[in-house]
N, CA, C and O atoms as a printed pandas DataFrame, in Angstrom:
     atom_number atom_name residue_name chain_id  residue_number  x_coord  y_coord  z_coord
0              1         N          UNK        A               1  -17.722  -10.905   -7.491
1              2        CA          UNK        A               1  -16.321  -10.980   -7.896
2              3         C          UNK        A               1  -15.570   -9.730   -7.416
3              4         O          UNK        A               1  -15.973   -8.571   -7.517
4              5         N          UNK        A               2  -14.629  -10.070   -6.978
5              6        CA          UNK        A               2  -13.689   -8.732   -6.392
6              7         C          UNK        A               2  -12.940   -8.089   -7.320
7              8         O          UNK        A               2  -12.498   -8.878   -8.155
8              9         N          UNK        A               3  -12.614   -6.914   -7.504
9             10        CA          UNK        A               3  -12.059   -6.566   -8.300
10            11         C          UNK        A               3  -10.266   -6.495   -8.699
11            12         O          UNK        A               3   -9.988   -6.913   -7.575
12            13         N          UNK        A               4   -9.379   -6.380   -9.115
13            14        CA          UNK        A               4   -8.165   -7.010   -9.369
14            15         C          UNK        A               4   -7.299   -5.517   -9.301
15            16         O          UNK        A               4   -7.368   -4.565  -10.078
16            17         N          UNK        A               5   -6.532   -5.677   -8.171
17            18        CA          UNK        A               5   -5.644   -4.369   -7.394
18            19         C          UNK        A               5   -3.723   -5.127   -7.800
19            20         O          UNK        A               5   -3.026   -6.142   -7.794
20            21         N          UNK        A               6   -3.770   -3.243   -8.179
21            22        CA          UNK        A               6   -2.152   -3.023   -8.547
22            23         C          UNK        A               6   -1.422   -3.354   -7.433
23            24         O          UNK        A               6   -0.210   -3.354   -7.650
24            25         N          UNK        A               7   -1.825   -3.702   -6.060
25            26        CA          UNK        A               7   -1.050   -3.409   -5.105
26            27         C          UNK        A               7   -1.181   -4.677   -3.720
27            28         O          UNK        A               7   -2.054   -4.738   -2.854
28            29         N          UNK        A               8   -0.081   -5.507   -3.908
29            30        CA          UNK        A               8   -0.361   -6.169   -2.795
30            31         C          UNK        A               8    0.458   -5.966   -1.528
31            32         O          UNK        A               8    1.429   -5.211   -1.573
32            33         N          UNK        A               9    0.006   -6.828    0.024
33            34        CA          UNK        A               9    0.838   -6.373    1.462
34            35         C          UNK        A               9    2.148   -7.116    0.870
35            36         O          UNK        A               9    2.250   -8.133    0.184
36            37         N          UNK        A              10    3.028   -6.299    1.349
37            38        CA          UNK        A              10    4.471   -6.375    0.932
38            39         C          UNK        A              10    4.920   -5.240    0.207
39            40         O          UNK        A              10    5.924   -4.658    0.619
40            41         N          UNK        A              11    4.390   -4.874   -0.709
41            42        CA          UNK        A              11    4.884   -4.029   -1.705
42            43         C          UNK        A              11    5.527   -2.351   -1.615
43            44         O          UNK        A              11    4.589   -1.621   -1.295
44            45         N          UNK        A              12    6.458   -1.773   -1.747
45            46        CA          UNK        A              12    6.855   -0.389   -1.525
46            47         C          UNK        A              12    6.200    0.527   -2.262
47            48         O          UNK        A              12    6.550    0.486   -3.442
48            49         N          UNK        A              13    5.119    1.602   -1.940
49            50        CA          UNK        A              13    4.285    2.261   -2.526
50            51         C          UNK        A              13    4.722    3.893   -2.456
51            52         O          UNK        A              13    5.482    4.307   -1.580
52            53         N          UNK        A              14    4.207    4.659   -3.372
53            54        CA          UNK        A              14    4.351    6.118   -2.247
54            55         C          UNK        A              14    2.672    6.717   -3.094
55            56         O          UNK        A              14    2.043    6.466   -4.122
56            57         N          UNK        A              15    2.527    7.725   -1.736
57            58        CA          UNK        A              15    1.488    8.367   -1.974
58            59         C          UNK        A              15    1.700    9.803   -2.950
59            60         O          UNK        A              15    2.471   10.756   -2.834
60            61         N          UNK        A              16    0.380    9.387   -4.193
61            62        CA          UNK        A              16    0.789   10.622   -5.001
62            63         C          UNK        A              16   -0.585   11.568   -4.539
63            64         O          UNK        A              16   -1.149   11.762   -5.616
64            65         N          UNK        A              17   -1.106   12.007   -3.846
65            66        CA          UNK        A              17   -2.213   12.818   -3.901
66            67         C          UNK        A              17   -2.486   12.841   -2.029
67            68         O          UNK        A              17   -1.880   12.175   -1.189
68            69         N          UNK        A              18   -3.450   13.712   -1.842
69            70        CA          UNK        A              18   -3.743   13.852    0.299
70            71         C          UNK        A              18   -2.483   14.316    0.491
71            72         O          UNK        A              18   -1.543   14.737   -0.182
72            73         N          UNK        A              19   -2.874   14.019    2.079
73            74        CA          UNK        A              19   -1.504   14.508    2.795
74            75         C          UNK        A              19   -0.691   14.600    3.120
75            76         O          UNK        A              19    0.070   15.467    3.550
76            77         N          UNK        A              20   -0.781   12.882    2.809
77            78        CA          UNK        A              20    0.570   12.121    2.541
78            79         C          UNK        A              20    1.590   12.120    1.430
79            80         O          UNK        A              20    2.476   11.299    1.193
80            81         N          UNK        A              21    1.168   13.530    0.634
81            82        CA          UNK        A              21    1.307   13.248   -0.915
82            83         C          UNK        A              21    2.811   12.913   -0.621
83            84         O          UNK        A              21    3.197   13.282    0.488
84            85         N          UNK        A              22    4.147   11.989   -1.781
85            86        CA          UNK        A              22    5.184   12.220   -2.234
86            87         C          UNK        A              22    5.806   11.622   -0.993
87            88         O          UNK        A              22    7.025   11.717   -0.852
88            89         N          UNK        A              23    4.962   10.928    0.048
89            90        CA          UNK        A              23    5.699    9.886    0.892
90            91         C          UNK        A              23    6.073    8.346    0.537
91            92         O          UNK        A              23    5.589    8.051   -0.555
92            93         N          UNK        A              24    6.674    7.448    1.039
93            94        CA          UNK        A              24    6.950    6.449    0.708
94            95         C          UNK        A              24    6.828    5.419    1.854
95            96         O          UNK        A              24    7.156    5.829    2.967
96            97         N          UNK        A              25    6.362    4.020    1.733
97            98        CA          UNK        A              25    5.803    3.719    2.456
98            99         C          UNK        A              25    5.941    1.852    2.126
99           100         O          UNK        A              25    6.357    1.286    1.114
100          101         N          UNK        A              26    5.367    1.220    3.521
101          102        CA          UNK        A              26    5.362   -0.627    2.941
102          103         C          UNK        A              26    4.348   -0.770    3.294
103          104         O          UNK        A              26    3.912   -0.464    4.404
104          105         N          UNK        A              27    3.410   -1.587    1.829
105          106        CA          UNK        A              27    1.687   -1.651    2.657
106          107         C          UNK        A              27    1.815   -2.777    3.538
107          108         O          UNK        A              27    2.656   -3.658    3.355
108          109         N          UNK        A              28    0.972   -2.767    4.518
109          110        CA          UNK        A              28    1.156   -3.904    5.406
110          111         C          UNK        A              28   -0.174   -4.723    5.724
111          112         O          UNK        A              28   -0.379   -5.717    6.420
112          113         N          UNK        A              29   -0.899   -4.013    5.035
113          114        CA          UNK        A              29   -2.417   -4.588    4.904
114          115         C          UNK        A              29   -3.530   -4.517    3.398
115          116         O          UNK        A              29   -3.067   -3.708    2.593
116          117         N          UNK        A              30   -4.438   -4.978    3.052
117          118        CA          UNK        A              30   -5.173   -4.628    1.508
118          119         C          UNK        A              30   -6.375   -5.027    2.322
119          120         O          UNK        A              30   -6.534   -5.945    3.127
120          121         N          UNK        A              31   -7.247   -3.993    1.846
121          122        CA          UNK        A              31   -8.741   -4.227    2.205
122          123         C          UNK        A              31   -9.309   -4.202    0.526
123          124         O          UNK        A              31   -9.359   -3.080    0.021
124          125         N          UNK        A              32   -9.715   -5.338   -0.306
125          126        CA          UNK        A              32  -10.334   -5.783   -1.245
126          127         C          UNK        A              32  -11.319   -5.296   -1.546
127          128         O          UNK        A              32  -11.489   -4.823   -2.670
128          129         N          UNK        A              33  -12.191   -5.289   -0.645
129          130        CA          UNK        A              33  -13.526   -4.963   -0.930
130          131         C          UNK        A              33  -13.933   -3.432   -0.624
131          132         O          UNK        A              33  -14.781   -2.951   -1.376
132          133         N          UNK        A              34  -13.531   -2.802    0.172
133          134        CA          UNK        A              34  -13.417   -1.464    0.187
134          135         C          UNK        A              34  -12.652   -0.578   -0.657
135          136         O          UNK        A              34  -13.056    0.529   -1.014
136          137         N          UNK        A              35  -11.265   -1.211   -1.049
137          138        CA          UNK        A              35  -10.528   -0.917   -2.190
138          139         C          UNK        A              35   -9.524    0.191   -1.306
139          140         O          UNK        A              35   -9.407    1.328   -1.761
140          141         N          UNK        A              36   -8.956   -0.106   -0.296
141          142        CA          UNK        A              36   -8.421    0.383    0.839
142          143         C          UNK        A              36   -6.579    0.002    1.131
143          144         O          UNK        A              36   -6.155   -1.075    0.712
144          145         N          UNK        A              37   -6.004    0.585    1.567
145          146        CA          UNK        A              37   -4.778   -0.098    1.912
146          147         C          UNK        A              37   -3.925    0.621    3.396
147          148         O          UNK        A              37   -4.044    1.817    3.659
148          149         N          UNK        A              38   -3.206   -0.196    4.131
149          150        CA          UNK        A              38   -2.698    0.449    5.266
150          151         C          UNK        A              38   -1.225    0.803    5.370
151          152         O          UNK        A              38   -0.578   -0.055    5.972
152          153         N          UNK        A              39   -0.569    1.787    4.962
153          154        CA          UNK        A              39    0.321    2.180    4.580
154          155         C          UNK        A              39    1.231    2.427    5.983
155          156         O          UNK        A              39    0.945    3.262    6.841
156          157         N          UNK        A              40    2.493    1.433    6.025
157          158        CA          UNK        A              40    3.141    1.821    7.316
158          159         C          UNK        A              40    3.717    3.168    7.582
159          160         O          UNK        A              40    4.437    3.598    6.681
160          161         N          UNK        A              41    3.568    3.860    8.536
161          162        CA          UNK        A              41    3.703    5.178    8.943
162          163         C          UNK        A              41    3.448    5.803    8.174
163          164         O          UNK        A              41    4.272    6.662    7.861
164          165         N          UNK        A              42    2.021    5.713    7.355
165          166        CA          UNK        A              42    1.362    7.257    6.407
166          167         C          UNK        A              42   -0.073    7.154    7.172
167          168         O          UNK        A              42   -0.687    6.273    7.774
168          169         N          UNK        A              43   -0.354    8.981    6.712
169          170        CA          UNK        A              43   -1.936    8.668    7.315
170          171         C          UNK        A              43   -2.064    8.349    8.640
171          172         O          UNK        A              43   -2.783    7.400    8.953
172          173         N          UNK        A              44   -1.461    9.013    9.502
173          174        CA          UNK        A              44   -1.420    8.626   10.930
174          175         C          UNK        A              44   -2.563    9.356   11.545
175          176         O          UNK        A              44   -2.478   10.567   11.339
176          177         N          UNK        A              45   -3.607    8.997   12.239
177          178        CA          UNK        A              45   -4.686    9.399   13.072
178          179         C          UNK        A              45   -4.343    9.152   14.631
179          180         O          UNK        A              45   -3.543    8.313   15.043
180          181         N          UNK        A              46   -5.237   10.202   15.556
181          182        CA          UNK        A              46   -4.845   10.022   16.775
182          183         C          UNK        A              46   -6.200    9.428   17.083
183          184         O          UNK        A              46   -7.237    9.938   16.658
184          185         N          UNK        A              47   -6.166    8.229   17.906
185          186        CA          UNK        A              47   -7.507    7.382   18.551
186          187         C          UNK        A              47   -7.189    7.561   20.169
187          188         O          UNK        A              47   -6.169    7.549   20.858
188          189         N          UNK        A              48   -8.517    7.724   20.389
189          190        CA          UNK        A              48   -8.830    7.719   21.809
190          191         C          UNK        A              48   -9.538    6.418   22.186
191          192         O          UNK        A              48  -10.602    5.963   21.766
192          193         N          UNK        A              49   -8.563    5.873   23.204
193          194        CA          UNK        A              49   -9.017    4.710   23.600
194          195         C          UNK        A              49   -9.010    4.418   24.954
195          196         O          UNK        A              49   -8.052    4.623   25.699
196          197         N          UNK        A              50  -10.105    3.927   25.285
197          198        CA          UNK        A              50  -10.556    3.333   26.827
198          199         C          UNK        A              50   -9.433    2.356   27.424
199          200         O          UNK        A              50   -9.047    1.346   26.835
200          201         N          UNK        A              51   -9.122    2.639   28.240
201          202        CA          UNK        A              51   -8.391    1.267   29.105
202          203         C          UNK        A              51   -8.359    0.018   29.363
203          204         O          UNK        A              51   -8.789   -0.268   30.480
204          205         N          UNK        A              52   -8.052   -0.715   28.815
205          206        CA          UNK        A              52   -8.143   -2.188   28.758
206          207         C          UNK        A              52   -6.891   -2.773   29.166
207          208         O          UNK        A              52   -6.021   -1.951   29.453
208          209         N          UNK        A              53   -6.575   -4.036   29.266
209          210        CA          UNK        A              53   -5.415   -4.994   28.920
210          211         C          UNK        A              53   -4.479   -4.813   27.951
211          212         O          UNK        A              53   -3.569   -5.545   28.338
212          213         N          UNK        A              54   -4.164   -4.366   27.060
213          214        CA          UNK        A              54   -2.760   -4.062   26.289
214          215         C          UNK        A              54   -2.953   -2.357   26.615
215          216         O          UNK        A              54   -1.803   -1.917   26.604
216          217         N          UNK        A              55   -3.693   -1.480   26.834
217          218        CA          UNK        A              55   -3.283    0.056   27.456
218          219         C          UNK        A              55   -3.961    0.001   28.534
219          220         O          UNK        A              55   -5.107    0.452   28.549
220          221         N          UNK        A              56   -3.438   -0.514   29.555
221          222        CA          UNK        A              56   -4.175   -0.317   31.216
222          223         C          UNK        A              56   -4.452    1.462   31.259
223          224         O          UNK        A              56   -5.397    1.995   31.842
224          225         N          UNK        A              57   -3.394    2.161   30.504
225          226        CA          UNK        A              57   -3.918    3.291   31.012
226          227         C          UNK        A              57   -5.287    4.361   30.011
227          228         O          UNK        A              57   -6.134    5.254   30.033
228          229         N          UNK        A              58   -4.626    3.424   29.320
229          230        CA          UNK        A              58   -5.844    4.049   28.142
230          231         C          UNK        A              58   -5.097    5.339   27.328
231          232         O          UNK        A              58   -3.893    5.397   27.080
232          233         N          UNK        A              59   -5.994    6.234   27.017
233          234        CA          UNK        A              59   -5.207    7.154   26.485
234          235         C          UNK        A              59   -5.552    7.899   25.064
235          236         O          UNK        A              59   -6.703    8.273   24.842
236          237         N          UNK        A              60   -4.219    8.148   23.865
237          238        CA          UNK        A              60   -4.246    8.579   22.429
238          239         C          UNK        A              60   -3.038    7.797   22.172
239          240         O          UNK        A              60   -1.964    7.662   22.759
240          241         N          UNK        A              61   -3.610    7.278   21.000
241          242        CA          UNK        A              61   -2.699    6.178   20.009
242          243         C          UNK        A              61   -2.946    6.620   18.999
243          244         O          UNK        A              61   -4.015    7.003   18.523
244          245         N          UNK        A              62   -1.423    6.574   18.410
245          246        CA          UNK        A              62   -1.287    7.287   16.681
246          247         C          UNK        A              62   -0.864    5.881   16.345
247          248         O          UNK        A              62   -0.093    5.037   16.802
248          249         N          UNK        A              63   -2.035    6.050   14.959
249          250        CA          UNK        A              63   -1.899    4.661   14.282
250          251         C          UNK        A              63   -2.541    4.929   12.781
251          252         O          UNK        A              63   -3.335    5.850   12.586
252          253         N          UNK        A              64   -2.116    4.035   11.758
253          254        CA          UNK        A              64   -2.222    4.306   10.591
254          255         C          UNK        A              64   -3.363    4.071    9.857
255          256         O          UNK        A              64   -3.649    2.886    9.690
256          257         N          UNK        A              65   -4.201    5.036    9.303
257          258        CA          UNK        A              65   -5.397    4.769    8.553
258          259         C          UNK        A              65   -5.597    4.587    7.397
259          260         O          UNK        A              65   -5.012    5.403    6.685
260          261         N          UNK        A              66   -6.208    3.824    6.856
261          262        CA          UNK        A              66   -6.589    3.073    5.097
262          263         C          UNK        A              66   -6.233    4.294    4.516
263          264         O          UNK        A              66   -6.430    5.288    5.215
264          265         N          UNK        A              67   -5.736    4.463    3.358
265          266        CA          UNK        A              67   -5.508    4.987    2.294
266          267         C          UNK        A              67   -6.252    4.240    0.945
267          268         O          UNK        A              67   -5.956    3.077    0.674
268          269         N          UNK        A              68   -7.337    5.076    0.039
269          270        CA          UNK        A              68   -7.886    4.784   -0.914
270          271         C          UNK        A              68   -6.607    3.936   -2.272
271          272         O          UNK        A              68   -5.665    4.696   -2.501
272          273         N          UNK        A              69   -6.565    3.079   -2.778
273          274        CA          UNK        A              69   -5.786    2.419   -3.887
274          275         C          UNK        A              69   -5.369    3.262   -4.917
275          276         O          UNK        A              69   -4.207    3.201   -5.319
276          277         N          UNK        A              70   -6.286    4.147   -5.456
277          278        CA          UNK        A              70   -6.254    5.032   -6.088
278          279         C          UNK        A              70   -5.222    6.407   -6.338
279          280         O          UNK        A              70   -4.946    7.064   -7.341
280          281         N          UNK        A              71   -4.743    6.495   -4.674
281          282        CA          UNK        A              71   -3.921    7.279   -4.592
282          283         C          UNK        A              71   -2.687    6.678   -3.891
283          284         O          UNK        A              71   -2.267    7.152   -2.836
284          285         N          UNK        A              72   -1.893    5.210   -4.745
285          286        CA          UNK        A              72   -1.011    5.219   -4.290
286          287         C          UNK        A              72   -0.320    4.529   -5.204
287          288         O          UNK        A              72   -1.156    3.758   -5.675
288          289         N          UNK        A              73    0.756    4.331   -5.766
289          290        CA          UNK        A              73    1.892    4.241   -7.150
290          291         C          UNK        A              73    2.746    3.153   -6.188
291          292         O          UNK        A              73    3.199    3.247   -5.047
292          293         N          UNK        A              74    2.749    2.070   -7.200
293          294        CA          UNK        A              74    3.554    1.101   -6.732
294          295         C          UNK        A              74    5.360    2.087   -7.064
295          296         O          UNK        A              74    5.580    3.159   -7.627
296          297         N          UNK        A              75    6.230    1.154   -6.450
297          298        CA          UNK        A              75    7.709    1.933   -6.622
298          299         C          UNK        A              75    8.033    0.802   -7.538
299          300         O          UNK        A              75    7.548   -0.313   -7.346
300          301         N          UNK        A              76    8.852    1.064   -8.544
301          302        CA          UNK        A              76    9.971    0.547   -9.230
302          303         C          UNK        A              76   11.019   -0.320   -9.081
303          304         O          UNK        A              76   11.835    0.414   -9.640
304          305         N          UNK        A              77   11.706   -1.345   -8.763
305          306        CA          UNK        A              77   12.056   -2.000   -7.581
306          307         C          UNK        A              77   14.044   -1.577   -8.550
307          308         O          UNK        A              77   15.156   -1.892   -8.128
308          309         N          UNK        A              78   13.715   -0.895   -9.705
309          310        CA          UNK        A              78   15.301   -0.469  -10.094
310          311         C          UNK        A              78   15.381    0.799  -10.104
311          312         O          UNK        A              78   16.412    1.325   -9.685
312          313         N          UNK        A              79   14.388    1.526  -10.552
313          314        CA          UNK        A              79   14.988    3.291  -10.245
314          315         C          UNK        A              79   14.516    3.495   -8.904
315          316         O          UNK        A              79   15.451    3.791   -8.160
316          317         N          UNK        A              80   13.613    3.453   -8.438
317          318        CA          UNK        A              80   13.460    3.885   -6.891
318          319         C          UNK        A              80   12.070    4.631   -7.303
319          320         O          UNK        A              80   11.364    4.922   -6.338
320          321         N          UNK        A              81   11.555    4.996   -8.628
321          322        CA          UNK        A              81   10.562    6.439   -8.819
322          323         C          UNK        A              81    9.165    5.306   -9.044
323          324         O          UNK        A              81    9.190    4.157   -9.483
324          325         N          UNK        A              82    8.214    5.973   -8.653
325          326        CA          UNK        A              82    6.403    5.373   -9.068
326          327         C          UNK        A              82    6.340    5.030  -10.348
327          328         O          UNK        A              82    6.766    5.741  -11.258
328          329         N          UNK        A              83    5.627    3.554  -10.544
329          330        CA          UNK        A              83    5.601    3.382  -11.874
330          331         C          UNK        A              83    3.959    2.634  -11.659
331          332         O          UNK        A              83    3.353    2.298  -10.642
332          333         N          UNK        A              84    3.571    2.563  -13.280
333          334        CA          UNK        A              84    1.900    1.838  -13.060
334          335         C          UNK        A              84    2.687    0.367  -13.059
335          336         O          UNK        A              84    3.854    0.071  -12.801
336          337         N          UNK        A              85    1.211   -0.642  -13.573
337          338        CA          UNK        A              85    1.721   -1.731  -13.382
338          339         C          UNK        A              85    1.022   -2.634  -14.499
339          340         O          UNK        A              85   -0.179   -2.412  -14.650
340          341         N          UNK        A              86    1.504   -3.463  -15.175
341          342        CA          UNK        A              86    0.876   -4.046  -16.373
342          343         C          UNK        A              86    0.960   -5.999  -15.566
343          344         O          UNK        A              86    1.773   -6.465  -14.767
344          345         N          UNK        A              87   -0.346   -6.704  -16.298
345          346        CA          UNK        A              87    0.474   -8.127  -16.303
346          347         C          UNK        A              87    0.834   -8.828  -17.497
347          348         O          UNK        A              87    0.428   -8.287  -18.526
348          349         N          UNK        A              88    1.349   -9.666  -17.610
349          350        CA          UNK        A              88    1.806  -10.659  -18.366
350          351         C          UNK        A              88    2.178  -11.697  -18.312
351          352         O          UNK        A              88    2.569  -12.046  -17.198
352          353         N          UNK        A              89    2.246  -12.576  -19.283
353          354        CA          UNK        A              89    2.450  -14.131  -18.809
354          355         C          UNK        A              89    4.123  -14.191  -19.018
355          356         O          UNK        A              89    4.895  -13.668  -19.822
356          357         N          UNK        A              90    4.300  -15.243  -17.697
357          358        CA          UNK        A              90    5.828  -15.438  -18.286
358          359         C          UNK        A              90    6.280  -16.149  -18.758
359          360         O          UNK        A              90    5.623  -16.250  -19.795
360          361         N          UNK        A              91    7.229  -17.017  -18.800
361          362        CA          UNK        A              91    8.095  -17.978  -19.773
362          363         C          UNK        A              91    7.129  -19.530  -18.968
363          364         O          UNK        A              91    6.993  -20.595  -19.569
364          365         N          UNK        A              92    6.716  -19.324  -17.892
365          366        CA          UNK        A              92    6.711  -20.273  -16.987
366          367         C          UNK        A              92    4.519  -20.962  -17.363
367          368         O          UNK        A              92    3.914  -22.016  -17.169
368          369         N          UNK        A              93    4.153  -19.583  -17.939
369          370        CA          UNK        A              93    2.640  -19.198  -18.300
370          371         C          UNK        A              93    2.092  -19.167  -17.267
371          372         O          UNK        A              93    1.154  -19.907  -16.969
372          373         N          UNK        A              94    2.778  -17.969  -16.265
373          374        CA          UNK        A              94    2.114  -17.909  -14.768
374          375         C          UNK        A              94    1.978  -16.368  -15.016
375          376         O          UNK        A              94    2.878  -15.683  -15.504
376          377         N          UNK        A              95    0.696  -15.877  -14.609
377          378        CA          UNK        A              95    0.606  -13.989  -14.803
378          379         C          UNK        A              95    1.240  -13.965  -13.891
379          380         O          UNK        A              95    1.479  -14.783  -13.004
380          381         N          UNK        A              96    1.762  -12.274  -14.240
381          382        CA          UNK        A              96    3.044  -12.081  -13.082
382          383         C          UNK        A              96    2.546   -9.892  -13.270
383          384         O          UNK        A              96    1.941   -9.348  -14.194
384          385         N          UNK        A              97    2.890   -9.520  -12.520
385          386        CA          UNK        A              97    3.112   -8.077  -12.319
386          387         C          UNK        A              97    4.552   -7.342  -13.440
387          388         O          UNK        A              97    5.516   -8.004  -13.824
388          389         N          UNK        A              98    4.362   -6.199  -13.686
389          390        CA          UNK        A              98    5.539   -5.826  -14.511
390          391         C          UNK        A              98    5.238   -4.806  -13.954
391          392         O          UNK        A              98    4.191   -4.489  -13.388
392          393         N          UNK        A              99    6.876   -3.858  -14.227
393          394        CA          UNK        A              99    6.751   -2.267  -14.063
394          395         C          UNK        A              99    6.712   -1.772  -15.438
395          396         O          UNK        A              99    7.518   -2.242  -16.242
396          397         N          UNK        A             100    5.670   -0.664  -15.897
397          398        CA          UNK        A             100    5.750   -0.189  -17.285
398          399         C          UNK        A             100    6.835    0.685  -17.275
399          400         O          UNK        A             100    7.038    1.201  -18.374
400          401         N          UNK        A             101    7.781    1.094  -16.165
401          402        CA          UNK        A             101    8.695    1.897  -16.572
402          403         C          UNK        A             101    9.755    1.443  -17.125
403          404         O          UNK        A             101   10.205    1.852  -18.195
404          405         N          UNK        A             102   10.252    0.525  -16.405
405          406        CA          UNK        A             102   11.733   -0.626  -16.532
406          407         C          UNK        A             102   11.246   -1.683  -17.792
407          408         O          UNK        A             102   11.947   -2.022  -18.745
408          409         N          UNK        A             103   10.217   -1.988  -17.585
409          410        CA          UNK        A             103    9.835   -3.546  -18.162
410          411         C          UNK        A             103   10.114   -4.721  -17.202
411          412         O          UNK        A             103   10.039   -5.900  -17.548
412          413         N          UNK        A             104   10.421   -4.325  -16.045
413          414        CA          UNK        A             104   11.017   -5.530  -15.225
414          415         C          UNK        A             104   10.071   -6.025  -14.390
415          416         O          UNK        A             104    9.347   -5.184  -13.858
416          417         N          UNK        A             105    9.815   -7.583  -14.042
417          418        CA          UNK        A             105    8.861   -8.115  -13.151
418          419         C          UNK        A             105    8.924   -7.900  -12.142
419          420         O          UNK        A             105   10.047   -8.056  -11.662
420          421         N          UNK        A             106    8.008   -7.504  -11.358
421          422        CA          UNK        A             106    7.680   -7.275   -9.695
422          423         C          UNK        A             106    7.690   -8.722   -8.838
423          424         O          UNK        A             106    6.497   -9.023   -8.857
424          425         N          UNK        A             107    8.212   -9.510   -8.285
425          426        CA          UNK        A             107    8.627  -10.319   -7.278
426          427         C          UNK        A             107    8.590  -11.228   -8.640
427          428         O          UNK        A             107    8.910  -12.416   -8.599
């Protein structure tokens, strides 16, 4: 059984801890089982890569590396600031995401 993450692709996150600390960011990927996430333009690594068909010339590509779940705070979708995240059922009896700061549902 996989375990059940605050954070899905789509969502506006920022990093509270590393090097990225106090950036803000859209995940654009969730790795489940590693417990991983790919944060657009955080965590940028430089890769060295051989020459192929999409880089004939080959080269260094800066591109974005997993960030642990742990260190990243969903955003608030009314103040703008990191909030945790609770669920609850709604009127509809579908679980849904909440912000514990606002009280307000996430999508």
């Amino acid at each position: 059984m996989q375990k059940k993450i605050h954070i899905k692709k789509g969502d506006s996150v920022m990093v509270i801890t590393g090097e990225s600390k106090g950036q803000k960011g859209r995940v654009l990927e969730v790795d489940r089982k590693k417990g991983r996430a790919i944060v657009e333009g955080l965590n940028m690594i430089s890769k060295h890569t051989k020459p192929n068909s999409k880089a004939p010339q080959g080269g260094i590509v800066k591109k974005e590396a997993p960030i642990h779940l742990s260190n990243l705070m969903l955003i608030d979708p009314t103040s703008g600031k990191p909030t945790r995240i609770g669920r609850r059922l709604n009127d509809k009896n579908k679980l849904v995401r909440y912000s514990k700061k606002s009280g307000e549902e996430i999508k």
